[in-house]
Every structure is written in C-alpha cells, then in structure tokens.
N, C-alpha and C positions, 0 to 999 in steps of 0.2 A: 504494500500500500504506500504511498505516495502523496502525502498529505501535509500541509504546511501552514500551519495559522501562527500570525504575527499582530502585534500591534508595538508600534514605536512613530518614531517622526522622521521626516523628510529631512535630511541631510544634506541634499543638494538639492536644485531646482528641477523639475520636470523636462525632459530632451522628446520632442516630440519627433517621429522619422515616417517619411512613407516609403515603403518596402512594395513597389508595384503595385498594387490595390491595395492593401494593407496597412497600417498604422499601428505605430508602437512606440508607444512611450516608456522610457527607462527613467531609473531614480535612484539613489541610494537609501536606503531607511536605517538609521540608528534603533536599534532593538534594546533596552536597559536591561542588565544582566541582575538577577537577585541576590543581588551582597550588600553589603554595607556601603563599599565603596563604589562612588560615579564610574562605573565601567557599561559599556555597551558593547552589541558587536554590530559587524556593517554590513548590511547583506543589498547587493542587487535584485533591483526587482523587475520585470516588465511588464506591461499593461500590455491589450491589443483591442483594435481596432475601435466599438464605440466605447468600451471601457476606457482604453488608451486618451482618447478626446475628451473626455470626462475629467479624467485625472491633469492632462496639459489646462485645462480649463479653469479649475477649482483647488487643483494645489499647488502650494508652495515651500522651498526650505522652512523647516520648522511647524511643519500643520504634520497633526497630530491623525495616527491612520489603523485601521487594521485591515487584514486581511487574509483571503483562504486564495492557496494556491497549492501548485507541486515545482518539486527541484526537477533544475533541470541544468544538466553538466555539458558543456560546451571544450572542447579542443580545438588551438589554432596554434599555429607558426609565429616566430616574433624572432629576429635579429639570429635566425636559425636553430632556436631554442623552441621546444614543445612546453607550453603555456595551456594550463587547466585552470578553470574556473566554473565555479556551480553560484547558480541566481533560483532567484523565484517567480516563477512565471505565476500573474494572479489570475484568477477566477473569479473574485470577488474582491473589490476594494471599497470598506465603508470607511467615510470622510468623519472624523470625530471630531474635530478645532471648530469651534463656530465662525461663520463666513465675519469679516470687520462691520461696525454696526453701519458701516456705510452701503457694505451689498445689503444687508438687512431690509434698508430703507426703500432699496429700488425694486425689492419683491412686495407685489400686493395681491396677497392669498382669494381677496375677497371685496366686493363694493360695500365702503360702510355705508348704512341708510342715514338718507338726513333728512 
C-alpha cells in the first residue's frame, strides 16, 4: 500500500509547468517533526492538472496544508552521476491558512436583504 498523508507548510512558493496538456504544480512542504526541538523535514510535493491550478492559485510560502497522496521515486543523470529522489504526488490537497481578510472581502457567499 502506498499511502501518504501530510500536513505542514509551504516552504517555497508554488512552480506552476504545463507538461503538453497537463499541468503540475511543484512545492516544497516543511513537515514538523515531534520533539521538542524546531526540526522538520522537507518533502517535495506535486499537484496535477485542476488540482495543480488550485494550488498555483491559492497558495503561498508559509500557508498552512495537508494532504493525501503516494510516493513516488524518480531516477535521472546529473554531471554523470545517478541522482535519486522520492516526492509526493497528491491526491488530495486541503488549504488550512485562512485566505488574508482582504480575499475574504471580495467573496460574497450571498445577497444580504435590505
């Protein structure tokens, strides 16, 4: 099984890329580790396609996230050396940071009656 849920914060800002029809947004997420001491660790993430647009849209370094996804390990070439790395591809990403009271403003859920 193949299963990954996180919640941490955005570390870097959102990279939005189109991939031929496709769309994927990359990030870094800060994970806090449970000790005493401020330690976290740093996991890549990727979004895709209207997820992906979601996330370029509504997040930023430092907004607060979680998420369900699976690993997923990638191999490439770099300066003739073989380079490994494992990310999280999401499935699911809920926005936990409240939007600034300024987007707040420019949502109107509803006509108030007057």
């Amino acid at each position: 099984m193949n299963v990954v849920t996180l919640i941490g914060n955005l570390a870097t800002e959102v990279q939005l890329k189109e991939l031929g029809e496709k769309k994927v947004a990359s990030f870094l997420l800060a994970v806090n580790r449970p000790t005493k001491e401020s330690q976290a660790d740093f996991v890549w993430v990727s979004a895709w396609d209207r997820q992906a647009e979601l996330c370029a849209e509504w997040l930023s370094k430092g907004k607060r996230i979680a998420l369900d996804g699976r690993l997923k390990s990638r191999t490439w070439e770099e300066d003739g050396k073989r380079r490994d790395a494992i990310e999280v591809v999401a499935n699911r990403v809920e926005f936990l940071s409240s939007p600034p009271a300024a987007e707040l403003a420019e949502v109107v859920p509803f006509a108030v009656a007057g």
